[in-house]
N, C-alpha and C positions, 0 to 999 in steps of 0.2 A: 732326897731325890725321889721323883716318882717315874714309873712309867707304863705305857701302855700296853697293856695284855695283848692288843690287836695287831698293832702296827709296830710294837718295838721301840716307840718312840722316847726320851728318856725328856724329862721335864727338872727343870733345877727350881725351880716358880712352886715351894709348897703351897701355895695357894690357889694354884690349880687344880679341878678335882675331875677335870673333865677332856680326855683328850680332842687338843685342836683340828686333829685331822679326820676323826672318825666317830669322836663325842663317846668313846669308851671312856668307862668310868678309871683313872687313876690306880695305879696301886705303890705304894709309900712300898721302895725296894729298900732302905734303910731298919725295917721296922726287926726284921727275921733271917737269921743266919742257916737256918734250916727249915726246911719245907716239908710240910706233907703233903701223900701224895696227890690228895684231892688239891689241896694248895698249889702245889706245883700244874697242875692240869690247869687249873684257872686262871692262874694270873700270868704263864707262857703261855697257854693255847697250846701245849701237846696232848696227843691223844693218849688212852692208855698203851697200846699196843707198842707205838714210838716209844715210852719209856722203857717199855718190858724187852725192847729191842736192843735197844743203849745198856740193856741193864745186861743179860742174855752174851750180848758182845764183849763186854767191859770194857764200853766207854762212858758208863754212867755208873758210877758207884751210889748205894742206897744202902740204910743201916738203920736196924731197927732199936728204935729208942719204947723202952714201956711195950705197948701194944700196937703203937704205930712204928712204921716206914718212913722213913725221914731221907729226905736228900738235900745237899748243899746247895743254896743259892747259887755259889759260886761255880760248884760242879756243872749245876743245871743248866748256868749262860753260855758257859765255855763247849756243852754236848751242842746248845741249841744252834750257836755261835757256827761252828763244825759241820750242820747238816746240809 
């Protein structure tokens, strides 16, 4: 499945690389169970501040794997889903 950083929009078509509504470029949600946190900025479109806010609150759990910040996909749609 892919879907669109901009609009949200969710694509079942892996052959599509290109959203139809806004010509943002795809991102394959299947690919990564975890994000980092430049990742997660990108391909939801939140800012830093919003995470640190989610995060600050605890409604957004984040855990550091190695040297990186790592947050749940699953986490992240469910905060995004919420606001």
């Amino acid at each position: 499945m892919r879907r669109c950083p901009t609009c949200n929009r969710n694509y079942t078509d892996e052959a599509l690389l290109f959203c139809l509504n806004d010509g943002a470029t795809l991102v394959d949600t299947s690919a990564k169970q975890a994000l980092s946190i430049r990742e997660a900025r990108s391909q939801f479109g939140v800012s830093w501040g919003r995470l640190i806010i989610g995060v600050a609150t605890g409604k957004l759990k984040i855990r550091r794997i190695g040297r990186d910040w790592r947050v749940k996909r699953a986490d992240l749609e469910a905060y995004m889903r919420k606001r």
